[in-house]
Backbone as CSV, one residue per row, in Angstrom:
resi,resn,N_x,N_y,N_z,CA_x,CA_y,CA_z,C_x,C_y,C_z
1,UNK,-7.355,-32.079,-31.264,-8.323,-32.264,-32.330,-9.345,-31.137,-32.338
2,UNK,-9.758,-30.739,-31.148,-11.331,-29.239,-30.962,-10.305,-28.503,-30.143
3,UNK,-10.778,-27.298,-30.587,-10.003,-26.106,-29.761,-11.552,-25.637,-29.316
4,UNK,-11.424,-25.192,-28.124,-12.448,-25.491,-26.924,-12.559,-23.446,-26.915
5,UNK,-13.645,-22.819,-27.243,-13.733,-21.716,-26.696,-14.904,-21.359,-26.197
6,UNK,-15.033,-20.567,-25.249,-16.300,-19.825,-24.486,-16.834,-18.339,-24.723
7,UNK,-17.495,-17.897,-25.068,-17.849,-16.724,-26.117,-19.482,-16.504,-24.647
8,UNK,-19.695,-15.500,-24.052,-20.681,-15.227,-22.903,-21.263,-16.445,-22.742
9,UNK,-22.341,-17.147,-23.099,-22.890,-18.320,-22.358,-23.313,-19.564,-23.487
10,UNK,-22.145,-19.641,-23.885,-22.047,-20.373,-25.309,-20.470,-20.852,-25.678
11,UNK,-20.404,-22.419,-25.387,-19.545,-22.691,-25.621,-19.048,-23.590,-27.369
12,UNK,-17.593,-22.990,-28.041,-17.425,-23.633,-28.918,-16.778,-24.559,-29.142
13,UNK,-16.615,-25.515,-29.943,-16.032,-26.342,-30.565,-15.708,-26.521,-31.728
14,UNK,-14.560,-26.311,-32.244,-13.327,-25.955,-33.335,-12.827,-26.876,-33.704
15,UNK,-13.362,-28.040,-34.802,-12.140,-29.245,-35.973,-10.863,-28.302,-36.092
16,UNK,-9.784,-28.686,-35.698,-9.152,-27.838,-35.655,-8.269,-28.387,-37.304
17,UNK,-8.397,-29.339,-37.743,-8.189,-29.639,-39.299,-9.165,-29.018,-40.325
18,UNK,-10.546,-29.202,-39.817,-11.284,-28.589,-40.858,-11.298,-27.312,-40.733
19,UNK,-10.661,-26.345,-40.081,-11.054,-25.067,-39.968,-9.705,-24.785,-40.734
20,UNK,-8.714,-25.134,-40.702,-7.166,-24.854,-41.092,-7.344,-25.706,-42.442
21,UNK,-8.157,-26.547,-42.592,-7.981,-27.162,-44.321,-8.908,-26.236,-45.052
22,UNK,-9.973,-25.259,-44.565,-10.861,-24.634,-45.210,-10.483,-22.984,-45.232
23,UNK,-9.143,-22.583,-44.556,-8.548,-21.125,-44.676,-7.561,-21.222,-45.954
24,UNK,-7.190,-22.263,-45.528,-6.138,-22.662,-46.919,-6.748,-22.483,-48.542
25,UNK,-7.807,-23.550,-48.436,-8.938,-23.919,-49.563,-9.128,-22.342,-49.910
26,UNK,-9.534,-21.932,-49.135,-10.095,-20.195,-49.623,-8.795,-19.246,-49.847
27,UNK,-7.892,-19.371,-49.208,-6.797,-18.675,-49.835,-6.155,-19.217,-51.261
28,UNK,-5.845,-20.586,-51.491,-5.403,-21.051,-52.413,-6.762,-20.471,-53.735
29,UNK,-7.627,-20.564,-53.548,-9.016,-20.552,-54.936,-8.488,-19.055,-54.636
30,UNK,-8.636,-17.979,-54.197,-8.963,-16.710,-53.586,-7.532,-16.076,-54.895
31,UNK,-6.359,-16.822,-54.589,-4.801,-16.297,-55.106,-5.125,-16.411,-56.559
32,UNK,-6.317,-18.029,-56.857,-5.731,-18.811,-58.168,-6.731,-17.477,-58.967
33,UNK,-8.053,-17.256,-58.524,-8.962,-16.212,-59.359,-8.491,-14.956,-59.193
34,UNK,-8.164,-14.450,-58.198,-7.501,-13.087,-58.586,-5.733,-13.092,-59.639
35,UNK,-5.593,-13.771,-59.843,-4.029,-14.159,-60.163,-3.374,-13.264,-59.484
36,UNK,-2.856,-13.429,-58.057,-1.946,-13.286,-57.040,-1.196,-14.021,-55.936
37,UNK,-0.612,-15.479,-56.584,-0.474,-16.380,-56.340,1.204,-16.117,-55.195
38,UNK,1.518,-16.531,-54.265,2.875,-16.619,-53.873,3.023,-17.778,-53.852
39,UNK,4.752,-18.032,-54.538,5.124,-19.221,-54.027,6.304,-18.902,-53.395
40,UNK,6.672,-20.230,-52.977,8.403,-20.721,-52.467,8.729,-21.630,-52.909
41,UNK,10.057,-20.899,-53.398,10.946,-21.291,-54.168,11.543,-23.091,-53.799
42,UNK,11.966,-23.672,-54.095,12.380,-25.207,-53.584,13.492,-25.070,-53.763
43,UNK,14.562,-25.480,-52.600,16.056,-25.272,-52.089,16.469,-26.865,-53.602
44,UNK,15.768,-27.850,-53.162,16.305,-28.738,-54.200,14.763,-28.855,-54.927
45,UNK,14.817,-28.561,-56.771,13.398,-28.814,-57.259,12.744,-30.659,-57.420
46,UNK,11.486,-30.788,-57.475,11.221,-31.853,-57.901,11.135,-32.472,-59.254
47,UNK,11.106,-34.033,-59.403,11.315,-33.964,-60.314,10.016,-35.343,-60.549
48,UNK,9.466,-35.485,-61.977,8.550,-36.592,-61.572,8.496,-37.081,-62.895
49,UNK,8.824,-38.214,-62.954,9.057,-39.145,-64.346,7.676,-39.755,-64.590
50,UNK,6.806,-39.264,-66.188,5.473,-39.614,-66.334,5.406,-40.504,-67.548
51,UNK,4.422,-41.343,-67.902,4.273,-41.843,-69.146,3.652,-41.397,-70.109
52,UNK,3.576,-41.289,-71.457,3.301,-40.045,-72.057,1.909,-39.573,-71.809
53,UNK,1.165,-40.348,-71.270,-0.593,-39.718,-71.209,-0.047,-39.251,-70.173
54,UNK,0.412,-39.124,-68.975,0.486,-38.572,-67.911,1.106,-37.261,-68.258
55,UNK,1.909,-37.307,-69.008,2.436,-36.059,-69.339,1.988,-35.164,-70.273
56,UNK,1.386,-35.683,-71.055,0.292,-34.924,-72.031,-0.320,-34.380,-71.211
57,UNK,-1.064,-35.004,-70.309,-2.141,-34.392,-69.508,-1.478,-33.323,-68.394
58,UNK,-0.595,-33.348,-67.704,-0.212,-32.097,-66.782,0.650,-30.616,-67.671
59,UNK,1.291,-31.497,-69.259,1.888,-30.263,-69.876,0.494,-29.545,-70.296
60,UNK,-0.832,-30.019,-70.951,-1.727,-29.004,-71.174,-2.417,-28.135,-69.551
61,UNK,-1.882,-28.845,-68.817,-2.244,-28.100,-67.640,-1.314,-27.125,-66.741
62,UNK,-0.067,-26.909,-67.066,0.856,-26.128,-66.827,0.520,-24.762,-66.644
63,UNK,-0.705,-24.613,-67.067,-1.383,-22.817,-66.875,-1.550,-22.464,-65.797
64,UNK,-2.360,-23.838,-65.273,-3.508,-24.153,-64.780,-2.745,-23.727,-63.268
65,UNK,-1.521,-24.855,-63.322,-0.759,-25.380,-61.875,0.046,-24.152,-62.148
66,UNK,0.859,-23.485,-62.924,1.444,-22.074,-62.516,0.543,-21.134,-62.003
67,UNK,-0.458,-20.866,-62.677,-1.768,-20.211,-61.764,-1.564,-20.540,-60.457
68,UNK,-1.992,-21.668,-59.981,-2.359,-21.897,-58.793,-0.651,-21.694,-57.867
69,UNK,0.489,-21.743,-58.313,2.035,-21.160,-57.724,2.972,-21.889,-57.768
70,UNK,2.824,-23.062,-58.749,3.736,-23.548,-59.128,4.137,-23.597,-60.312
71,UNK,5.738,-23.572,-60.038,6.437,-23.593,-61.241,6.982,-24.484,-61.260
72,UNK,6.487,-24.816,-62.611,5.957,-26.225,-63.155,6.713,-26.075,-64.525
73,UNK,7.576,-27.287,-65.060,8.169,-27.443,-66.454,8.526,-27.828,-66.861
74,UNK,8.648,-28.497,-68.354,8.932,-29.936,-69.181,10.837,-29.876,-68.793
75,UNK,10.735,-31.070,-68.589,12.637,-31.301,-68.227,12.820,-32.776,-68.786
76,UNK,12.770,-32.889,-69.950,13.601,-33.547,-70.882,11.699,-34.416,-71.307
77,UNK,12.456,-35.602,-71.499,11.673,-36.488,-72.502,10.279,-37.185,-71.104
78,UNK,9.032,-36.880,-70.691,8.233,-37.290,-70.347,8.554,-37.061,-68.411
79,UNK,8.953,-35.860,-68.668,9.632,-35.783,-66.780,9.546,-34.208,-67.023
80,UNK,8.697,-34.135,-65.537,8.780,-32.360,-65.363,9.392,-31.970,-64.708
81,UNK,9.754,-30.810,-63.782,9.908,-30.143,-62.790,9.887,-29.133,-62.331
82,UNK,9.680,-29.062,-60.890,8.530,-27.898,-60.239,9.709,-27.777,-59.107
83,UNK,9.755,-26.331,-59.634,10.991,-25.324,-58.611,10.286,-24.426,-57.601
84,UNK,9.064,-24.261,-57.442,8.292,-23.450,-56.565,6.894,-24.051,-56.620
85,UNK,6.187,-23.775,-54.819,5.276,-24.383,-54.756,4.275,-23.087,-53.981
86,UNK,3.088,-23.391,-53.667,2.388,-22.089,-53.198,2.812,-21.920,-51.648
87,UNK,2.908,-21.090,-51.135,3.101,-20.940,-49.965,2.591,-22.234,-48.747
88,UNK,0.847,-21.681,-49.424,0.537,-22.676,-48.634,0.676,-24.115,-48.655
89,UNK,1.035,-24.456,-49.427,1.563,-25.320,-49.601,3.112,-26.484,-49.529
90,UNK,3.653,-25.909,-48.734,5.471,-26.078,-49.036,5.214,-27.253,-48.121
91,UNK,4.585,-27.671,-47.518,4.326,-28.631,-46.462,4.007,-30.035,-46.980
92,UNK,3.411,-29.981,-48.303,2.824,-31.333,-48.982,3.816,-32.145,-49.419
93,UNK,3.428,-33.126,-49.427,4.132,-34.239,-50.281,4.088,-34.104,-51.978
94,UNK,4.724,-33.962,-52.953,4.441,-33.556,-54.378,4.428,-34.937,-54.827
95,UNK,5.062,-36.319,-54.329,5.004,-37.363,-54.357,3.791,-37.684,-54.657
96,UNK,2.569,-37.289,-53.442,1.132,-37.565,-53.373,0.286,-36.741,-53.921
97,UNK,0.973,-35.638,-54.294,0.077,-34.478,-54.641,-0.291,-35.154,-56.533
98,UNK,1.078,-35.325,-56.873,1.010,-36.449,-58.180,0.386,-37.188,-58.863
99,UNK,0.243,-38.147,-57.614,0.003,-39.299,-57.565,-1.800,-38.971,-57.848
100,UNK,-2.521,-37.832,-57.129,-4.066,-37.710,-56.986,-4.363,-36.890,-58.192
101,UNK,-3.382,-36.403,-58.606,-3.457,-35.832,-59.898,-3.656,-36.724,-60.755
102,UNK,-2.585,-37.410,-60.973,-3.076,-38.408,-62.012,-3.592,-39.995,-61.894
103,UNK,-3.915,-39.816,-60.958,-4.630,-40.814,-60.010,-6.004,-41.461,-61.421
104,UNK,-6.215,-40.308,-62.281,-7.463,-40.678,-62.687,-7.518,-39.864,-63.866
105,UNK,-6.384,-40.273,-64.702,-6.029,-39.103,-65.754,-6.811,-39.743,-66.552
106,UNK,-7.221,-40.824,-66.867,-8.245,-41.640,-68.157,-9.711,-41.008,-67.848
107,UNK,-10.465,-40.448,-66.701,-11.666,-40.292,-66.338,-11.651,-38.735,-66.439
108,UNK,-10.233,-37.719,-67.048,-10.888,-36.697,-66.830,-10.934,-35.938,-68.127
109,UNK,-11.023,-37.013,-69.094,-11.582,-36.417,-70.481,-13.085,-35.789,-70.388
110,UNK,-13.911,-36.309,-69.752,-14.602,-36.276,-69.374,-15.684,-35.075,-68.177
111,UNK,-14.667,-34.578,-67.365,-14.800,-33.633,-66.056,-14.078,-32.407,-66.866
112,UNK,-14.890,-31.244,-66.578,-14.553,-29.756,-66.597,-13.253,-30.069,-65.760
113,UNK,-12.183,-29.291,-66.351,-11.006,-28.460,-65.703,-11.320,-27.435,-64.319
114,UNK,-12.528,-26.915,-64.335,-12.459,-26.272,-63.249,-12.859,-26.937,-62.023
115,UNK,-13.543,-28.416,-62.381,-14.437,-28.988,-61.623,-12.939,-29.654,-60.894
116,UNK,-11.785,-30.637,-62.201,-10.886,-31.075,-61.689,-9.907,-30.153,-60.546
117,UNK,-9.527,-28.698,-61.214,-8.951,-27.778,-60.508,-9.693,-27.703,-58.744
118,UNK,-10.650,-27.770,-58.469,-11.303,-27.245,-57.298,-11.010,-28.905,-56.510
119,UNK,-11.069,-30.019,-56.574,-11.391,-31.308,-56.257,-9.426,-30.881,-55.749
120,UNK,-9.126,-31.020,-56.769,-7.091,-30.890,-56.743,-6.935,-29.863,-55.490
121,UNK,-7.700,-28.989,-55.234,-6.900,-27.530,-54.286,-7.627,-28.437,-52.902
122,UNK,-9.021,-28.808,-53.160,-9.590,-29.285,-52.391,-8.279,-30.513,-51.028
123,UNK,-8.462,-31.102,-51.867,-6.726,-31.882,-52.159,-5.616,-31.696,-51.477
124,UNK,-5.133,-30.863,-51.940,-4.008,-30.100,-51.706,-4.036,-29.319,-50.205
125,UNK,-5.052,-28.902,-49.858,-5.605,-28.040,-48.848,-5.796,-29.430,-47.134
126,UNK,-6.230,-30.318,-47.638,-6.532,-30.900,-47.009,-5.111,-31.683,-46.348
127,UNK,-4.452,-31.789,-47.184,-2.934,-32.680,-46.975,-2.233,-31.688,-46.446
128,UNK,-2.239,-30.678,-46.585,-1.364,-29.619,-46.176,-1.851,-28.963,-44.556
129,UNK,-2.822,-29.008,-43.926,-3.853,-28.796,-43.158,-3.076,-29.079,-41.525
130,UNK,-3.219,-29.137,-40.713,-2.557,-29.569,-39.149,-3.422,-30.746,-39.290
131,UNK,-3.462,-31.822,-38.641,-4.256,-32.865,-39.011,-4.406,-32.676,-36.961
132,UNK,-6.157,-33.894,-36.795,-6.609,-33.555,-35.656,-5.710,-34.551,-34.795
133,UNK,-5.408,-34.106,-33.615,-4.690,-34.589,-32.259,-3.013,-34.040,-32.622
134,UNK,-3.079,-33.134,-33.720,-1.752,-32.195,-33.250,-1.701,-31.212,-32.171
135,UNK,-0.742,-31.400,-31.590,-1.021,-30.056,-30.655,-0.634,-28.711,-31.054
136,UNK,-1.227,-27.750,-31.195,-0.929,-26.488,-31.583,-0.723,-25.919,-30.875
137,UNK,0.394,-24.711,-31.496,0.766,-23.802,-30.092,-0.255,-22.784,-29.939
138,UNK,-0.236,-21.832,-29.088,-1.462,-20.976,-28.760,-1.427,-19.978,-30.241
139,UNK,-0.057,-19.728,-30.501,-0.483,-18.704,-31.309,-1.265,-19.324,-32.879
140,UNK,-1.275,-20.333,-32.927,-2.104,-21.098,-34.130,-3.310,-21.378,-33.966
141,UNK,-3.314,-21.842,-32.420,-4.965,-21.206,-31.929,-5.364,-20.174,-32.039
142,UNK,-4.957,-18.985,-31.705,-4.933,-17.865,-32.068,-5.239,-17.523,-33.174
143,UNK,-4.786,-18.201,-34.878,-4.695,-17.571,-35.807,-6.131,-18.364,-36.617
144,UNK,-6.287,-19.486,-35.659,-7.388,-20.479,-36.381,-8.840,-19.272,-36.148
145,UNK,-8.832,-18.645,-34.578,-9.827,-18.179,-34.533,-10.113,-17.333,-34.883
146,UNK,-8.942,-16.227,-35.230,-9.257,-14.817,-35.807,-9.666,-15.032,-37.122
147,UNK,-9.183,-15.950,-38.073,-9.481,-16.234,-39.233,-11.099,-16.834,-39.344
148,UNK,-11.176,-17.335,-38.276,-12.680,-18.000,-38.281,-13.947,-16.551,-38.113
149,UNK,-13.301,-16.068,-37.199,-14.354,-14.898,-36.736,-14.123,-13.535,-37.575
150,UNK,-13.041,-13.444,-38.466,-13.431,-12.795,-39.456,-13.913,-12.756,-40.652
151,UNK,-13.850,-14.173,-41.124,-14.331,-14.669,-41.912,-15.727,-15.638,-41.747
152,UNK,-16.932,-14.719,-41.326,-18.428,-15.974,-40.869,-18.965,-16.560,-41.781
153,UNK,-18.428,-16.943,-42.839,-19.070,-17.635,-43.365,-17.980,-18.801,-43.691
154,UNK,-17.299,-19.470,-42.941,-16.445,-20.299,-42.848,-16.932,-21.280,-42.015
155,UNK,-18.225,-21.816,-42.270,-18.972,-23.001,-41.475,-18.206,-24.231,-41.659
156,UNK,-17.965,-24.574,-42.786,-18.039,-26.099,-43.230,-16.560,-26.375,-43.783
157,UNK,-15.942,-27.417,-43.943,-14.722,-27.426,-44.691,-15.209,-27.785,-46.062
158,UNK,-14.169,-27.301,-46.791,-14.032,-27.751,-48.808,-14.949,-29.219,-48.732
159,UNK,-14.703,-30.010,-47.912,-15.678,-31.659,-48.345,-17.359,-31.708,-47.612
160,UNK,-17.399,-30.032,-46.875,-18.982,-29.827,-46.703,-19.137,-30.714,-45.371
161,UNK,-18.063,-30.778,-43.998,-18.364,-31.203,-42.621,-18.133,-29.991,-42.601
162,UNK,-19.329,-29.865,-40.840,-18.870,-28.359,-39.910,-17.505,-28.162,-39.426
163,UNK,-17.621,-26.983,-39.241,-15.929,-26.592,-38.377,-16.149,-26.443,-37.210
164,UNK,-17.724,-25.895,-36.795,-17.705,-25.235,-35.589,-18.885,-25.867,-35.201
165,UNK,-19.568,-26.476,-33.817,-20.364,-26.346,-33.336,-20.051,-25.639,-32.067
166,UNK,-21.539,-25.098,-31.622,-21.997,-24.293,-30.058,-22.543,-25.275,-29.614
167,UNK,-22.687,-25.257,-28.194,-23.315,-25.660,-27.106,-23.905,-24.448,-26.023
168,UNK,-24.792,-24.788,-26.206,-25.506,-23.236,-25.352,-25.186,-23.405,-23.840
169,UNK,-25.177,-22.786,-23.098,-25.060,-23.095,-21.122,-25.970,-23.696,-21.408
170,UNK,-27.274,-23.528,-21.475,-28.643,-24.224,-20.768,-28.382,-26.244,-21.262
171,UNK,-27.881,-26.024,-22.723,-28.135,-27.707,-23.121,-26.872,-28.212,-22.140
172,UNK,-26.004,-26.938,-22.114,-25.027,-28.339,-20.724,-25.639,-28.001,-19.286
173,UNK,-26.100,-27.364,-19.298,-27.022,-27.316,-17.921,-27.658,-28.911,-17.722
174,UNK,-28.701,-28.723,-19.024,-29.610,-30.030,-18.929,-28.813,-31.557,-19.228
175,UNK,-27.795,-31.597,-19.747,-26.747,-32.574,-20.025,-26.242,-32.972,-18.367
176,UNK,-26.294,-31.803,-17.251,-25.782,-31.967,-16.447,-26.505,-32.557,-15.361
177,UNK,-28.026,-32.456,-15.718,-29.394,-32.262,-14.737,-29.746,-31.499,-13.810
178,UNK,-28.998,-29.841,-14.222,-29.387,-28.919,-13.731,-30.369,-28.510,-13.489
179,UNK,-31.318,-28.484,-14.902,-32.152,-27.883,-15.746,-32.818,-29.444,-16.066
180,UNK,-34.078,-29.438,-16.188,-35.255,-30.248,-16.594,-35.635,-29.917,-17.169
């Protein structure tokens, strides 16, 4: 769940979900605004049978979700399908990814598209993420931290918890009753 590091007299502590759901989050927004999106391709595509508001609502959004790396497309009468997904992404469930999509298709007459778009990657990022008490191999430790320490302003994940706290020597000193 914390990937445990020591940096001179300061020790860290690493969500090791929120730090890997918030590299994602920034790569996925990062691909969708520059339009340089990768996907992968799907060995078998999906397919998802909607009712017509459901489908009204994701065919005017087909820009939106090819932007972001999927290919996304009307396949017959109220049923789409999506032959490529974003990289980071090949890991999700499209089942659930769906499902939060239109989870609340009546309430988003209402909500900016970009507001919905960011909540969705938000989403997406999070499901796709190592979730905490996986064990990772070193080199994913590895890749959590270089990404963290090159990127400093990667405090918080997409839902605004920390990724990282310090512990200074002295407060585990005094934790220890070294120090008074």
């Amino acid at each position: 769940t914390f990937i445990i590091v020591e940096i001179e007299d300061e020790l860290y502590l690493i969500d090791q979900h929120a730090a890997h759901e918030r590299i994602i989050y920034d790569k996925l927004l990062n691909s969708y605004k520059n339009k340089n999106t990768v996907s992968q391709p799907m060995l078998i595509p999906y397919y998802r049978n909607l009712n017509p508001m459901e489908f009204n609502y994701i065919s005017e959004n087909f820009s939106i979700l090819n932007d972001l790396g999927f290919e996304i497309e009307e396949y017959g009468e109220n049923v789409v399908r999506v032959l490529s997904v974003p990289v980071e992404l090949t890991e999700i469930s499209l089942n659930k990814f769906f499902d939060d999509i239109l989870k609340n298709v009546f309430s988003y007459k209402k909500t900016e598209k970009a507001d919905i778009l960011k909540d969705k990657i938000m989403q997406a990022a999070c499901k796709a993420a190592v979730k905490g008490g996986d064990k990772l191999a070193d080199e994913e430790v590895k890749y959590l931290i270089k990404e963290i320490s090159i990127n400093k302003r990667i405090l918080y994940c997409p839902h605004g918890r920390p990724i990282i706290v310090n512990i200074t020597k002295e407060e585990l000193e005094k934790k220890f009753k070294r120090l008074v």
